[in-house]
N, C-alpha and C positions, 0 to 999 in steps of 0.2 A: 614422581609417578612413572610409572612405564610406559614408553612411546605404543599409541595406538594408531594403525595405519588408520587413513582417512575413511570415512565412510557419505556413502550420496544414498540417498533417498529416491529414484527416479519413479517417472510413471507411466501406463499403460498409455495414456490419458489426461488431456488437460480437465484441469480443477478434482483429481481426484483429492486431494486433502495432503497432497506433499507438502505443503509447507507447514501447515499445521503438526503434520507428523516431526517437520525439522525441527520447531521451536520445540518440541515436547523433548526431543533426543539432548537439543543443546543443553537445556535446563538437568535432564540426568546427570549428563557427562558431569556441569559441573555440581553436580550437589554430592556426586562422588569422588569430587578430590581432582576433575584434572581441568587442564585449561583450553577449553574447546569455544573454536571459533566456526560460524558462516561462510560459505560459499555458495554464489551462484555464478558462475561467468556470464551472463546474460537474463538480466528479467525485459519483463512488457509492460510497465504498469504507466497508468497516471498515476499513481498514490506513490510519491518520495518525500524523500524528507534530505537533511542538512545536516554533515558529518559536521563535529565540532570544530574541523579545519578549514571548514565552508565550501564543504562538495556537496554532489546529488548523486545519493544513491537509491536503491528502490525499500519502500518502506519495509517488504518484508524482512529484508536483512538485518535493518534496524532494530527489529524487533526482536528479531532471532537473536543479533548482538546484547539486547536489552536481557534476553533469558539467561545468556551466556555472565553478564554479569560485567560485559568490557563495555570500552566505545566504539562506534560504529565506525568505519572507513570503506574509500572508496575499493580498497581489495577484494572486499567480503561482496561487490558489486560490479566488476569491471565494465560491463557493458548494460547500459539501460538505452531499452527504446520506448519513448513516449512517444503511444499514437499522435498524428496533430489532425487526420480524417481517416479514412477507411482505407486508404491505400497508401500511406507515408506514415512517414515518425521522423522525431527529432530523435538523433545518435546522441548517447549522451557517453564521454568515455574516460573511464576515470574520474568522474565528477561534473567534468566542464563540456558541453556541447559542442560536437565537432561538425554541425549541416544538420539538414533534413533530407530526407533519402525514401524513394516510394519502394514499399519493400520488395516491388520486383527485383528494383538496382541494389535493393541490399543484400538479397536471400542468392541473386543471380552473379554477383558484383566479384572480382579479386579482394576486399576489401576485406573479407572474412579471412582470410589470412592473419592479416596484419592484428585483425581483433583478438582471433585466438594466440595468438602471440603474445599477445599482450594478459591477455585472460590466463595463460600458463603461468605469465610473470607473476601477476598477481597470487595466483594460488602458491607459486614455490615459494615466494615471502611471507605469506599467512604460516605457510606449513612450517617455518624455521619458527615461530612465536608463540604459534598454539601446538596443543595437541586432547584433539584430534581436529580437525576441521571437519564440519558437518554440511557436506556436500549435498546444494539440490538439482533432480532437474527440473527440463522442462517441458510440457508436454509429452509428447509420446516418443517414447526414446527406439520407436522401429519406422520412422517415415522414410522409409527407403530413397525417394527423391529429393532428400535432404540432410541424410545423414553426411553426405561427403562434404556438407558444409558447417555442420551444427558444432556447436563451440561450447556447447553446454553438459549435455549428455555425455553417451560412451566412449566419443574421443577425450573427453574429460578426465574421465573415468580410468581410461587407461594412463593417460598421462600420469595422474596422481595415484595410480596403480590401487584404488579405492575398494572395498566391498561394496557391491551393488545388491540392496533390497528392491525389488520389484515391488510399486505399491497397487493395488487396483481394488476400485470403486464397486463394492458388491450391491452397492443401494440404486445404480443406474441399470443394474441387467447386464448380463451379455460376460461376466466375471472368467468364466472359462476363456470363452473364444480369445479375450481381449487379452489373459496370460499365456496361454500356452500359445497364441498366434505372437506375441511381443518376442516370447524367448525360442520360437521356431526361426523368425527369423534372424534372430543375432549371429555373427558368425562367431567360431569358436574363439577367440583371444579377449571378444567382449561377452560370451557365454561363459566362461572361466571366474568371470571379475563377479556375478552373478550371484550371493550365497543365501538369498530365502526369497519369498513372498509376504509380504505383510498385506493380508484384505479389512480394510476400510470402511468405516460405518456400516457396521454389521448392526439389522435390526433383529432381537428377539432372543432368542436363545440360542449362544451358539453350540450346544449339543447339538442341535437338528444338523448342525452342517460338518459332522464327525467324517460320513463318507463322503462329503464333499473335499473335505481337507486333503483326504487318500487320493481322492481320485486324482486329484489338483498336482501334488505331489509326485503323484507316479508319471502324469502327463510331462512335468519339466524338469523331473527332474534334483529339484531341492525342494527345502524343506516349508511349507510356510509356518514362517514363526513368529505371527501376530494376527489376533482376529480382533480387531479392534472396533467394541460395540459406538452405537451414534450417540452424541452428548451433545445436548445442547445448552446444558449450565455451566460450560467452561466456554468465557471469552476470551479469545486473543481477536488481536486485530488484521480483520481481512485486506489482502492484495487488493482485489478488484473489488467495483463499485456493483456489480453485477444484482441484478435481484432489487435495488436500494428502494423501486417503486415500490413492491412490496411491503416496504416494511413501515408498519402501523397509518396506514396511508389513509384512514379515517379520522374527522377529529373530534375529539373527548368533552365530555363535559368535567368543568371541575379544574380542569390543567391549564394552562398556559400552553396553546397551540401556537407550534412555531413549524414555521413551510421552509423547507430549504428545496429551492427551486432545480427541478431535476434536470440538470444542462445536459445535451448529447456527449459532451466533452468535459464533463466533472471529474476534479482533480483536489487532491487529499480530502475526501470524504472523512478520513476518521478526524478533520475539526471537530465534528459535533459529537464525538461518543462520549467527551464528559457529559454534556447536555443529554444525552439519551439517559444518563445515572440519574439524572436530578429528580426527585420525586415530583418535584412541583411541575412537569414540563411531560408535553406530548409532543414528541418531535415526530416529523416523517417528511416524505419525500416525493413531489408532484412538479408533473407539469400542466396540469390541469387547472385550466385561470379561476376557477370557480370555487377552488380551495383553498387556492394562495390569498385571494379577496378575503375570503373569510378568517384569516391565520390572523392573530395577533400581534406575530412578527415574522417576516419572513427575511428570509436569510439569503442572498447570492452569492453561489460558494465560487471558488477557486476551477480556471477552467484551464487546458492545454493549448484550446485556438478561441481565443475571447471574443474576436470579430464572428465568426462564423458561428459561436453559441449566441453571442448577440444577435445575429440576422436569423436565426432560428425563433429565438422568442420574440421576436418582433410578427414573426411570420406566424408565427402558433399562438397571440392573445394574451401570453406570461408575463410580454411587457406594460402593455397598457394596465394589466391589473395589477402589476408592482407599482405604477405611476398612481394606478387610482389610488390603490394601500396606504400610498404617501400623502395624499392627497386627504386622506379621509386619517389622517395625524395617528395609523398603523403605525409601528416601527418596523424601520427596512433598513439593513446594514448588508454592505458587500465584505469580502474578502477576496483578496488577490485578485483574479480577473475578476470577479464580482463588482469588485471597486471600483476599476477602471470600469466597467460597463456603466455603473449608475454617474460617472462623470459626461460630460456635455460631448466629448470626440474620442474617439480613437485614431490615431492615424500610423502608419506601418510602411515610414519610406523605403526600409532595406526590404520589406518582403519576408520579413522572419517568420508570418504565419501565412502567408497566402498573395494570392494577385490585388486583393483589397486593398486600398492605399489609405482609404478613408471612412471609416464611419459611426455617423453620430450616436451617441449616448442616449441616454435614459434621461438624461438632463437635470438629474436630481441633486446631486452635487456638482455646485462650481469647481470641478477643475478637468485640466486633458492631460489625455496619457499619449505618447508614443513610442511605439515598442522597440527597444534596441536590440541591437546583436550581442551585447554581454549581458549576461545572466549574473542576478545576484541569487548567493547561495551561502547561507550564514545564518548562525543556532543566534537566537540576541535576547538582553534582558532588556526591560523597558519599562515606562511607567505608565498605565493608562489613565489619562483624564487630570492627570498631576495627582494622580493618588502617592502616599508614600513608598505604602506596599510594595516591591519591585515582582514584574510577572516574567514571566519564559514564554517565546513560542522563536521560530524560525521563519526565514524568507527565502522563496524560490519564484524565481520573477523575471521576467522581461521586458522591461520599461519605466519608465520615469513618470510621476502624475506628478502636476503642479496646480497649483491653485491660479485660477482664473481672474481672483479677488484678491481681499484679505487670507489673508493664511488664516488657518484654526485647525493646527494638526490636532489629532486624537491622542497621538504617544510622544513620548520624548523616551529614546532607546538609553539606555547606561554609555553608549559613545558619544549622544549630545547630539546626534541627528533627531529631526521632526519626523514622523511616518503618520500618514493617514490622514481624513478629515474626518470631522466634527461639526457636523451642520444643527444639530441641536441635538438634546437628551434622546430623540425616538430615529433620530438618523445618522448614520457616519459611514466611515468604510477602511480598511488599512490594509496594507500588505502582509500582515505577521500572520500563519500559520500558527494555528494552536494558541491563538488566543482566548479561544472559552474552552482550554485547559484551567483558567486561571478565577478562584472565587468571587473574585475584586469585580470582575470584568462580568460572571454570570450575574452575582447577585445584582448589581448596576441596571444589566440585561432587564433583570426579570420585577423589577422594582416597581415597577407603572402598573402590573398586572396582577402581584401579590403581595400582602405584607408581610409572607412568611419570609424570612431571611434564609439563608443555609445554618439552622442549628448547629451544626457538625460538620465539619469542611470535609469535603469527600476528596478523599485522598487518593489520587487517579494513579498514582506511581506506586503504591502500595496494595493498590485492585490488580493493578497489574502482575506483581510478583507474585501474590497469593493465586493466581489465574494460571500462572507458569508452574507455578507445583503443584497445583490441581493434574493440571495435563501432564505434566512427568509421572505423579502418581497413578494416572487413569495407565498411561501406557507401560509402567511398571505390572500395573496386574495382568494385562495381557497380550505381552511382548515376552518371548523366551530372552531376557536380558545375557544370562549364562550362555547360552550358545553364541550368544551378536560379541559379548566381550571375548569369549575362547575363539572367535576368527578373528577380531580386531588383533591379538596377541601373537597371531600364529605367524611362523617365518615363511616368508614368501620366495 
């Protein structure tokens, strides 16, 4: 195929639907023959995931790599920062965690050097492998007080001498100001890299917005060449946990209501999107004790500072009513920090989350966690429960739980390690990431509540790919494709 220069996606605007927009381009590229890969030099998320060579990178990329049709690596993510409160993050670089840094020292620090440094490296080895590399950014690629630092965007952009679509949010308001102010202020060497507009969840018909396009157009300059209507029957999997209260936060008659406890500091949310498939199942997302009481099962998910979401539901009522849930023979199972919270301690001698040295659990399961300074980070197959079946999920963790008693791990992994416990059929907790991906594991779940089985295994790898040509199709019809491949092509 013939080399196409790189292309990035940037935006007006954080969460205008740049990623979404990346996964749809990755999935074109390849269903047209070539071999394009992800790039972000820097995301923010809690939600990663576990390169098959046991890094952390952020999940969107994963995903994007997932449309692309490859394996995920730490290039396609050089830099991730995981909030751990409101004013720090853990640096994650290349995979493996190098401190925690409050982002005054990060954003103000020499340190952004060395990163983008590293972030170039990463890109010019993708760019020898793929082609094209489908470049995102991040936020708003005009923050004048920070451009001379940002590692992601237009110095990106130049580096990898890229085509820049400008994306912006027409469903928030403000669509004019927020492009033609973005591309006023670029100066001319990252105004050049610049070749369309593409505007974003467009509601209605987009004739009405004829002379808007014109006027749009004539203000900056180029072309916009995508009006891309709002859909809400193509899923791919979100970045951020953003919104999560929202969604179906009432519970059902008929279903199988299951509470997944909504931490300040929740981290891989998408565990539960097979369970959101399940016909049998009403899942949603509270912190409100008087819901979780009521839930069937409630779920403590995966956190980024597990001390400090623990001393939050302790302080907000969430706890006692997971205690009572237990107590009145509910089923309650943790994951990741989840687990570690429902054991008897926590304790955190190096400091790896905060000034907290110590503090007690939920006391529901016999065992204590202490947090280390190495991170595990690895894709693993395992067996729940001693079932035969072999299931998949991943581990991104901080610390080691031990059983206080008798052992009575949950999983034996295919390497012969124990992971998790097993305190009876309606309680346990484990470390594995995306373990109700796996049928074995829901159906098991939902057995005490239903006797409907899973008729028909619902094939979450395969939702996924038919989701990924969904969205390459949606933005095939209104995306000037012709005009994005005749600059991808042109000599520069």
């Amino acid at each position: 195929m013939q080399p196409l220069r790189s292309i990035m996606f940037a935006g007006t605007a954080s969460d205008v639907g740049k990623s979404f927009i990346n996964t749809g381009f990755c999935r074109i590229f390849k269903q047209d023959g070539y071999h394009p890969a992800p790039f972000k030099a820097q995301n923010m998320s809690l939600n990663s995931y576990a390169t098959p060579d046991g890094f952390e990178i952020g999940r969107a990329q994963a995903v994007q790599a997932e449309a692309c049709g490859i394996a995920c690596s730490t290039d396609m993510n050089p830099v991730l920062l995981k909030p751990t409160s409101d004013k720090a993050s853990q640096v994650v670089l290349l995979g493996k965690p190098v401190g925690n840094q409050s982002a005054y020292d990060y954003f103000m620090g020499n340190n952004k050097q060395e990163l983008f440094k590293e972030a170039k490296a990463a890109y010019d080895r993708l760019q020898t492998k793929y082609n094209p590399v489908v470049m995102e950014g991040a936020g708003s690629i005009s923050e004048l007080n920070l451009k001379h630092r940002d590692i992601t965007n237009m110095r990106m952009a130049l580096h990898a001498q890229a085509d820049v679509y400008l994306v912006g949010d027409i469903d928030r308001g403000g669509l004019f100001a927020s492009v033609y102010g973005t591309m006023a202020l670029l100066p001319p060497e990252e105004k050049q890299l610049i070749k369309g507009i593409i505007i974003n969840k467009f509601r209605g018909d987009a004739r009405l917005f004829d002379s808007g396009k014109t006027m749009l157009e004539d203000l900056c300059g180029v072309p916009v060449v995508g009006i891309i209507p709002y859909r809400k029957d193509i899923y791919v999997e979100e970045e951020d946990s953003v919104g999560l209260e929202h969604k179906h936060n009432q519970l059902a008659s008929g279903k199988v209501n299951i509470a997944v406890v909504l931490l300040n500091r929740l981290s891989n949310f998408t565990d539960f999107n097979v369970l959101e498939q399940d016909g049998r199942v009403h899942l949603f997302y509270s912190n409100n004790p008087a819901d979780i009481e009521k839930a069937d099962i409630i779920i403590i998910p995966g956190s980024k500072n597990t001390i400090a979401d623990l001393i939050d539901i302790k302080n907000n009522g969430v706890a006692k009513a997971i205690v009572q849930a237990h107590k009145s023979e509910k089923t309650v199972i943790g994951i990741c920090g989840g687990y570690q919270m429902m054991g008897s301690s926590i304790e955190d001698p190096y400091h790896v989350e905060g000034t907290v040295e110590s503090m007690p659990g939920l006391g529901i399961l016999p065992v204590k966690t202490v947090l280390t300074e190495n991170k595990v980070t690895e894709q693993c197959r395992f067996y729940y429960k001693g079932n035969a079946a072999p299931c998949n999920g991943y581990e991104i963790h901080m610390g080691i739980s031990t059983a206080t008693g008798t052992e009575s791990p949950l999983n034996r992994t295919a390497a012969g390690n124990n992971d998790g416990y097993l305190l009876h059929e309606h309680c346990w907790g484990t470390y594995i990431h995306g373990i109700l991906d796996n049928a074995v594991v829901i159906d098991d779940l939902l057995k005490a509540y239903t006797s409907q089985q899973s008729s028909t295994l619902f094939d979450y790898l395969a939702f996924k790919e038919a989701q990924y040509d969904k969205l390459a199709q949606h933005l095939r019809e209104h995306v000037d494709m012709a005009y994005i491949y005749e600059q991808l092509k042109k000599e520069r």
